[in-house]
MARMI-202555 format. One record per atom (N, C-alpha, C, O): x, y, z. Coordinates in steps of 0.001 Angstrom, whole numbers, padded with zeros to 6 digits, always signed. Example, Ala and Ser with C-alpha at 12.3 -4.5 7.8 and 13.67 -1.06 7.14 Angstrom:
2
+013190-005690+007800 +012300-004500+007800 +013200-003300+007800 +014236-003319+008465 +012850-002250+007080 +013670-001060+007140 +012900+000030+007870 +013409+001138+008039 
//
This chain:
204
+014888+091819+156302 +013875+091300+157230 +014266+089893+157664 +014380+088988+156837 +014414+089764+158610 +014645+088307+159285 +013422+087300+159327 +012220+087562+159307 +014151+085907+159400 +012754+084727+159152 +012090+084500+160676 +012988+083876+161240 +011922+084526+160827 +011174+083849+162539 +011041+082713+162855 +010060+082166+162351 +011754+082012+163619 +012214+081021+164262 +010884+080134+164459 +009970+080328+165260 +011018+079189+163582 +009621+078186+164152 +009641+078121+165573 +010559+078739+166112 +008957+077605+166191 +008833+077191+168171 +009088+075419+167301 +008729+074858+166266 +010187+075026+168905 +010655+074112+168939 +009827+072913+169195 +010086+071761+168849 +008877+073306+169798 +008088+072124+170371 +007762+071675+168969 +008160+070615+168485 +006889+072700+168260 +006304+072246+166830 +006838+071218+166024 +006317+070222+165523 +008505+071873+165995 +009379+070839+165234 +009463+069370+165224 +009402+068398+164471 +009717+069877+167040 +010066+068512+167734 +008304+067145+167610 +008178+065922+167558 +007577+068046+167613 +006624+067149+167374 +005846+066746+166074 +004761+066165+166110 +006635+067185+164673 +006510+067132+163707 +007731+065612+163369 +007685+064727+162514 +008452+065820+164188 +009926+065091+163929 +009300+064021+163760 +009044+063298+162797 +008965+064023+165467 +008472+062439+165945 +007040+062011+165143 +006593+060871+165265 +006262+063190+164186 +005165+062269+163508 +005677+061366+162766 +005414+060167+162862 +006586+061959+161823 +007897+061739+160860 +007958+060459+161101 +007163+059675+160583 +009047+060031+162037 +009510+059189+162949 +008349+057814+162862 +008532+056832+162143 +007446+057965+163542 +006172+056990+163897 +006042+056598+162690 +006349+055433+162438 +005564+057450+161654 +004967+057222+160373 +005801+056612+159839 +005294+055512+159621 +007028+056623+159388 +008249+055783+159073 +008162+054481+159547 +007803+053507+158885 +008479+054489+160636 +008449+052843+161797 +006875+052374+161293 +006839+051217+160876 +005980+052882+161281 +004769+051822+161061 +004467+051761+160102 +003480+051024+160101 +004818+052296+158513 +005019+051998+157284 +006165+050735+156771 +006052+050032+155766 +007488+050697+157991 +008018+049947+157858 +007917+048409+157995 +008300+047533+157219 +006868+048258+160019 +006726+047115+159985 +005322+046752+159301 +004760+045712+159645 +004854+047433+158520 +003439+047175+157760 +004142+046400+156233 +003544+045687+155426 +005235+046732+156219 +005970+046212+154856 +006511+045017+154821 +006501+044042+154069 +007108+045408+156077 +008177+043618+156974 +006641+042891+156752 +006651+042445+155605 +005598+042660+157267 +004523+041982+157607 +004025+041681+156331 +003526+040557+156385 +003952+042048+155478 +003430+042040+154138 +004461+040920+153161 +004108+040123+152292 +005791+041215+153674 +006940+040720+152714 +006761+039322+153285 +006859+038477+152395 +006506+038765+154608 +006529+037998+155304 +005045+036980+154537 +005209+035837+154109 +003722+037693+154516 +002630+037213+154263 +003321+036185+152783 +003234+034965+152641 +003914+037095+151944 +003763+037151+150506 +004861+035842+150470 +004590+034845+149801 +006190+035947+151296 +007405+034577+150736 +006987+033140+151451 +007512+032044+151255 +005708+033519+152484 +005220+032328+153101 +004157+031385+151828 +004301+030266+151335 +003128+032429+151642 +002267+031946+150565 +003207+031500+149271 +003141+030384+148754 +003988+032439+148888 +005074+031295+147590 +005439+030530+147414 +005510+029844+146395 +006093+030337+149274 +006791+028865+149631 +005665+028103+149616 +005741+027273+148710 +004560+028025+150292 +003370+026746+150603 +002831+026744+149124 +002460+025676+148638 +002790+027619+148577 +002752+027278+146714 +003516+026464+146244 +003105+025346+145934 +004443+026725+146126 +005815+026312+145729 +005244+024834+146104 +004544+024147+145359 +005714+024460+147501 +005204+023302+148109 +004198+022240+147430 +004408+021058+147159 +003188+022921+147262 +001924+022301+146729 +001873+021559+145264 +001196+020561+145017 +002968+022448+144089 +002645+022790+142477 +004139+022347+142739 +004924+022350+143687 +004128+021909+141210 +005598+021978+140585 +004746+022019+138933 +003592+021635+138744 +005925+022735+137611 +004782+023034+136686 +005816+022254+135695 +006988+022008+135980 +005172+021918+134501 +006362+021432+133073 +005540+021971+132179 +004422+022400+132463 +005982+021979+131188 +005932+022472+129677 +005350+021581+129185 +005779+020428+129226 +004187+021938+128580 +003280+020855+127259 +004016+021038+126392 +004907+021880+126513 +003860+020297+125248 +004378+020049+123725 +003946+021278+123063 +004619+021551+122069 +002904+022178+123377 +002624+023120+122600 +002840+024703+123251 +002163+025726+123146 +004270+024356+124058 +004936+025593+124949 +003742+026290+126384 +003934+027373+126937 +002748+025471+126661 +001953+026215+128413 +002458+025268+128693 +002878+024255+128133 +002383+025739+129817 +002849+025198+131438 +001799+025031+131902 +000878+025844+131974 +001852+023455+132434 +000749+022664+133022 +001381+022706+135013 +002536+022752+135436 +000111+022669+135756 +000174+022401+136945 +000285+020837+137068 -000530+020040+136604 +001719+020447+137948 +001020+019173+138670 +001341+019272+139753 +002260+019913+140261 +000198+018301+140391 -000123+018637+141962 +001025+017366+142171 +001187+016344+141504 +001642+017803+143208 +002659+016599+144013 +001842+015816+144855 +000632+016038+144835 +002269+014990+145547 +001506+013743+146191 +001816+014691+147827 +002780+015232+148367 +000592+014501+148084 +000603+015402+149642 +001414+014667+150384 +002093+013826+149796 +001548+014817+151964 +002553+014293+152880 +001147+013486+153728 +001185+012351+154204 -000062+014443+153745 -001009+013667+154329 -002193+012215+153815 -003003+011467+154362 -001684+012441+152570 -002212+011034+151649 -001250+010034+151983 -001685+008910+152231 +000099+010260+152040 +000968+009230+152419 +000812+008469+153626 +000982+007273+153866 +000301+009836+154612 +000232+009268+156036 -000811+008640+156352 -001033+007966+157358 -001679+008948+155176 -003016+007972+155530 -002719+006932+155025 -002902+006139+155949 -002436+006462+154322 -002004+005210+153784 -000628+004531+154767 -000322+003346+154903 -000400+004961+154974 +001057+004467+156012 -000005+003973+157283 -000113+002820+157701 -000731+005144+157755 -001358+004537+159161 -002936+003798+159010 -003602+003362+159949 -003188+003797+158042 -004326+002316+157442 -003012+001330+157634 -002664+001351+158815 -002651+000957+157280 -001729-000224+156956 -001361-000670+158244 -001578-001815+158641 -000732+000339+158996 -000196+000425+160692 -001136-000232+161560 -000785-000973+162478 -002648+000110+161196 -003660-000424+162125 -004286-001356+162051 -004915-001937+162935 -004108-001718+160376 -004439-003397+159717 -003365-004276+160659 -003718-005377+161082 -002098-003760+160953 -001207-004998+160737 -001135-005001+162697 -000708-005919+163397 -001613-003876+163089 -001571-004014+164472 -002689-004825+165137 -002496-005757+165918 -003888-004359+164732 -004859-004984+165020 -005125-006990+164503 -005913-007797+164994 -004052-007191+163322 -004497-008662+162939 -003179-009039+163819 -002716-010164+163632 -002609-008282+164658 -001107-009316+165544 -002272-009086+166746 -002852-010160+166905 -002563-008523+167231 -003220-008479+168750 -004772-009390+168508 -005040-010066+169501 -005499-009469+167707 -006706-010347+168118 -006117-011490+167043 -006292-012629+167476 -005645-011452+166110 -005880-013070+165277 -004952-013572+165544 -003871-013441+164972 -005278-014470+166778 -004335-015343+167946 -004850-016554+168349 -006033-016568+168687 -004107-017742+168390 -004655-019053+168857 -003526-019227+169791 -002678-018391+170101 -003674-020683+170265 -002789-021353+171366 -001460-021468+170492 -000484-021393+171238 -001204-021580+169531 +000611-021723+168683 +001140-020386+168505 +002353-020180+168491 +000207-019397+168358 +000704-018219+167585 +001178-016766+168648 +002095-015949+168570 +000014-016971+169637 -000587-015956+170406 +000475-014570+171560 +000179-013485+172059 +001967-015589+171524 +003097-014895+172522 +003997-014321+171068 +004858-013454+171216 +003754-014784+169965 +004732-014362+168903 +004213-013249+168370 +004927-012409+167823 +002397-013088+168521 +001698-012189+167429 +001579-010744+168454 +001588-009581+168050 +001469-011211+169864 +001293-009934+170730 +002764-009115+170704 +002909-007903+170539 +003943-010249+170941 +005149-009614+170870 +005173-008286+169909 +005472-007118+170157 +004747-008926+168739 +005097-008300+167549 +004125-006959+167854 +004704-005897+167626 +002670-006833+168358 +001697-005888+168381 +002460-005010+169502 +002189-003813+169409 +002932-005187+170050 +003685-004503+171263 +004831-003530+170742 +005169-002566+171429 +005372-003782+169613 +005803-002875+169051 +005503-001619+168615 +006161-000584+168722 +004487-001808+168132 +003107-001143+167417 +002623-000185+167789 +001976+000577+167070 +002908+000019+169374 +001943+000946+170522 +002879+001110+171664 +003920+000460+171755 +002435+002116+172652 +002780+002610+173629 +002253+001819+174814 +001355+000979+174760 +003087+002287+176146 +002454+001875+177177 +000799+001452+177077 +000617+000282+177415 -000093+001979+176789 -001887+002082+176548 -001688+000795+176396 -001938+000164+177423 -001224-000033+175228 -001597-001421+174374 -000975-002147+175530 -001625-002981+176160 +000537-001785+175885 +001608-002925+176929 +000244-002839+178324 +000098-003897+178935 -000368-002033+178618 -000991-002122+179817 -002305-003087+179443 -002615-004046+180151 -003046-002702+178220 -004225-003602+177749 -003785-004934+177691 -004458-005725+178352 -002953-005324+177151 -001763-006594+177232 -002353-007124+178387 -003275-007922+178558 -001306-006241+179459 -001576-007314+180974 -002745-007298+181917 -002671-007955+182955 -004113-006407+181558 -004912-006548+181811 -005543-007631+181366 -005894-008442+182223 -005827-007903+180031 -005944-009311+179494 -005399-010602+180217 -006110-011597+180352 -004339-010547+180590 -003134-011959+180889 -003329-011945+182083 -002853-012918+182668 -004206-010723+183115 -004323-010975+184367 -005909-011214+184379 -006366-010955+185493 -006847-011620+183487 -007642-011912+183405 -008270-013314+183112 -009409-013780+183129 -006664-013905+182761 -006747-015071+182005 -007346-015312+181217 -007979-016368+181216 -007422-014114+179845 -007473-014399+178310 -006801-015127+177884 -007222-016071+177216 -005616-014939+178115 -004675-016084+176923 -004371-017733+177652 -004080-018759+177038 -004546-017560+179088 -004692-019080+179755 -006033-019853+178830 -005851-020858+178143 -007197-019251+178960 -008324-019488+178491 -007934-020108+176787 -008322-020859+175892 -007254-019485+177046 -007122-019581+174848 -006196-021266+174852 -006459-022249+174160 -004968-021087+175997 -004565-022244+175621 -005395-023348+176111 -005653-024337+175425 -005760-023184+177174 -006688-024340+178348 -007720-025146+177243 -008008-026339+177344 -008136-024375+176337 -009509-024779+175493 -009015-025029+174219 -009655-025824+173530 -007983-024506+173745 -007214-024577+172468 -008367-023699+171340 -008691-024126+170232 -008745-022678+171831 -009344-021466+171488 -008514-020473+170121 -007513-019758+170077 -009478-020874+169209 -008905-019743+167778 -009229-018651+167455 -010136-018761+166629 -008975-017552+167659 -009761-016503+167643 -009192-015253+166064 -008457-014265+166075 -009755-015753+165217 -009555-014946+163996 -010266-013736+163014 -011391-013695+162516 -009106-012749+162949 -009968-011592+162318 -010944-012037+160723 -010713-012987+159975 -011555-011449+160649 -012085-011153+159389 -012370-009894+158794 -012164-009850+157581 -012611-009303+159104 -012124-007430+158778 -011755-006712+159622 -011856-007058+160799 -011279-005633+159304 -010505-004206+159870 -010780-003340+158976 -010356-003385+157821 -011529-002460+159450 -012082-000978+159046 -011662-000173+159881 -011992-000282+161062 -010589+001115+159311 -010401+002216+160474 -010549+003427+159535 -010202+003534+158359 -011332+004578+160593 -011671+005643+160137 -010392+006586+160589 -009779+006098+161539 -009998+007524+160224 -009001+009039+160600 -009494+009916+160506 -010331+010158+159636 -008933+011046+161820 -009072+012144+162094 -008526+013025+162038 -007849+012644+162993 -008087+014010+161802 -007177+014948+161865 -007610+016517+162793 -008233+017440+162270 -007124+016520+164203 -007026+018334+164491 -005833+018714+164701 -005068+017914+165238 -005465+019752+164412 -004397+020846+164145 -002759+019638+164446 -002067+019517+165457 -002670+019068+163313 -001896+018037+163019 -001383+016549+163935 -000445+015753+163900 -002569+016754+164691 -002791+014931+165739 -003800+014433+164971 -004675+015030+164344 -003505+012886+165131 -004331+012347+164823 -004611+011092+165148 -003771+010220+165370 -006301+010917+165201 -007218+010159+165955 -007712+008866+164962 -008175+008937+163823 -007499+007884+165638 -008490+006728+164886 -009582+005991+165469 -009662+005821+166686 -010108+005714+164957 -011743+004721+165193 -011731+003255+164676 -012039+003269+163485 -011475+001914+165155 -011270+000727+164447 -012349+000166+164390 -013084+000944+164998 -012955-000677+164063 -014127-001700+163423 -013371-002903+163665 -012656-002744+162676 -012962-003918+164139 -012639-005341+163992 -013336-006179+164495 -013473-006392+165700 -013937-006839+163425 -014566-008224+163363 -013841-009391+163414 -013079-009742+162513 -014125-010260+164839 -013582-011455+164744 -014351-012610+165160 -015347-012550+165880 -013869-013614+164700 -014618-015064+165457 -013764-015906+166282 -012644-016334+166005 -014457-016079+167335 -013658-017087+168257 -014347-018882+167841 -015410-019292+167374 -013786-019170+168049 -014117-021103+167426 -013693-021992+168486 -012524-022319+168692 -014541-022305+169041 -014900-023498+170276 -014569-024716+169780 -014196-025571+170584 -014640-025040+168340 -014907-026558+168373 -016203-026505+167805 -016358-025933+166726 -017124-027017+168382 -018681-026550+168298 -019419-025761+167757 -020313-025812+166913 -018757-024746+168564 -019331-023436+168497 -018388-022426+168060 -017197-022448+168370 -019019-021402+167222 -017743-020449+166418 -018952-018818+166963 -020153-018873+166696 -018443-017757+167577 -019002-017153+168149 -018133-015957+167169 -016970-016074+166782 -019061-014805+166908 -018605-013396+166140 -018576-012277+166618 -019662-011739+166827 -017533-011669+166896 -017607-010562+167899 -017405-008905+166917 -016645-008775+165958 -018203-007933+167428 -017154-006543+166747 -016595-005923+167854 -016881-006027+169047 -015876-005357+167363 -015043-004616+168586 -014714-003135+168037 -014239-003018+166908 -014966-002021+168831 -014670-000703+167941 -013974-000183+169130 -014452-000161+170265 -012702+000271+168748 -011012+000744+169717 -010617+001829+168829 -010543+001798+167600 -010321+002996+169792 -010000+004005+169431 -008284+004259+170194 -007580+003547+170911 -008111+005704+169570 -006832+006089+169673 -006094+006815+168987 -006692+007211+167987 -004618+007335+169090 -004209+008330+168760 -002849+007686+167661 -002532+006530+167942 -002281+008149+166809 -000849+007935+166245 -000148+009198+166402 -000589+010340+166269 +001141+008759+166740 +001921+009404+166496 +003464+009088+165793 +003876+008007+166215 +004317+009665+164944 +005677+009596+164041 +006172+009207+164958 +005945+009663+166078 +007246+007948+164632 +008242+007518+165315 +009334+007368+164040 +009293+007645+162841 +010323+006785+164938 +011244+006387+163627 +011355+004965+163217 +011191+004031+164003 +011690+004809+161725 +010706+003352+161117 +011942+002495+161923 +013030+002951+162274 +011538+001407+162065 +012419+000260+162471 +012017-001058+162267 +011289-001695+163028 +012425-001389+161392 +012460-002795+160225 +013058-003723+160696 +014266-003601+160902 +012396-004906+160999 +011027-005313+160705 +009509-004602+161746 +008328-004433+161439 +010117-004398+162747 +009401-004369+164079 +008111-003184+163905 +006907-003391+164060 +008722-002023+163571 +007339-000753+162826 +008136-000350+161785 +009053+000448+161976 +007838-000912+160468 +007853-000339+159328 +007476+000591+158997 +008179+001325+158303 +006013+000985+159419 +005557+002028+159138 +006056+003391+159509 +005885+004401+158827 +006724+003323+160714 +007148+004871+161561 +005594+005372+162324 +004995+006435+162165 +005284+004388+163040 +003869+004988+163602 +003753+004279+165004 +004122+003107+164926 +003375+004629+166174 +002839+004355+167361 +001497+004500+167846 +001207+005682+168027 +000768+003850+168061 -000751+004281+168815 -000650+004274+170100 -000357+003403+170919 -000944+005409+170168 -001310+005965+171813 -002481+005969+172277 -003327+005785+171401 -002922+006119+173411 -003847+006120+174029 -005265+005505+173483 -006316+006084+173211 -004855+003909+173412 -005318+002593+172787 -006201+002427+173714 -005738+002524+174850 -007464+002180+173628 -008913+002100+173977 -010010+000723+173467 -010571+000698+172371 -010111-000095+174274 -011085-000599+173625 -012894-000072+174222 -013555-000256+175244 -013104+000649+172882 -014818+001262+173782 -015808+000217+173874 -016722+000297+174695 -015640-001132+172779 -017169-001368+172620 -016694-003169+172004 -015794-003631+171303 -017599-003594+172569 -017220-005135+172364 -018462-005951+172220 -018714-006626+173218 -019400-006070+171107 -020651-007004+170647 -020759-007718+170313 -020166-007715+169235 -021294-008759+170515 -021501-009981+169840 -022172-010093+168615 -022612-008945+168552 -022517-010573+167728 -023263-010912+166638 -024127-011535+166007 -025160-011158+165454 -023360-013125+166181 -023985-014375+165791 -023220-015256+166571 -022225-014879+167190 -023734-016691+166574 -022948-017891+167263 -023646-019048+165932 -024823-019309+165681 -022393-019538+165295 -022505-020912+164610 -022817-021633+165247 -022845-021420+166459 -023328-023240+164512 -023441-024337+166010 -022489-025322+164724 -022091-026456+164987 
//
């Protein structure tokens, strides 16, 4: 007795279930292998482990990259902000120089808006001191930019009269490469803003 020939179509469309089912078991695996050496590595990343005295293995956490950077760009905005306002008639072309480093076009343009306003004529004409007393800056972080908020308190001193200003200036940092002395830090502020400028008190 002879076997009877399956019909071809059947085959042929058994092949190709075959086929499909293969290929999407495969890239379901690729995708999985992928999930799994990413999460190890950003583990990896995170932990490094040593041996206690009594043979477990302890976790220690490494020092993040973003604790560093907060501390790098606190420092960046202390040292930018006390060269651009804590300025008198001796100091004032040496301390901006130096703040000009610090920042992008935004600050070089705030610069000559000032100097075409005759801020710094004013400063020498009167022999005008104008010195910080704090710097408070807050950070932001979205999907790895980041934003700051400054607080600087300063007093200008007449002679006479000693007048207290706050000033709250916003803006962006971004990585540069460090260059010693000029930005130590490796940081630029961009899109340098001054929003808000109040007075306080006036000494007599």
């Amino acid at each position: 007795m002879k076997t009877p020939y399956k019909n071809i179509y059947s085959v042929l469309k058994l092949n190709r279930f075959i086929v499909l089912a293969v290929v999407i078991c495969a890239l379901l695996s690729s995708t999985f292998s992928v999930w799994v050496v990413f999460k190890t590595h950003k583990n990896a990343l995170d932990s490094v482990f040593a041996i206690n005295t009594d043979g477990s293995i302890i976790p220690l956490k490494l020092v993040k990259q973003k604790e560093n950077f907060k501390v790098e760009a606190l420092a960046h905005l202390e040292l930018f902000h006390n060269y651009f306002y804590n300025i008198d008639a001796s100091n004032y072309e040496k301390n901006l120089e130096k703040a000009l480093w610090l920042g992008n076009s935004s600050v070089d343009n705030l610069y000559r808006q000032k100097k075409a306003d005759g801020v710094y004529n004013r400063l020498l004409q009167y022999s005008l001191v104008q010195k910080v007393l704090q710097i408070t800056s807050e950070l932001k972080e979205h999907n790895g930019s980041y934003t700051f908020t400054t607080t600087t308190i300063f007093e200008i001193n007449r002679g006479s009269i000693v007048d207290t200003y706050e000033l709250v200036s916003t803006g962006n940092l971004i990585s540069v490469d460090r260059n010693f002395p000029n930005n130590p830090h490796g940081l630029l502020i961009t899109n340098y803003f001054e929003n808000t400028l109040k007075k306080l008190n006036a000494k007599n």
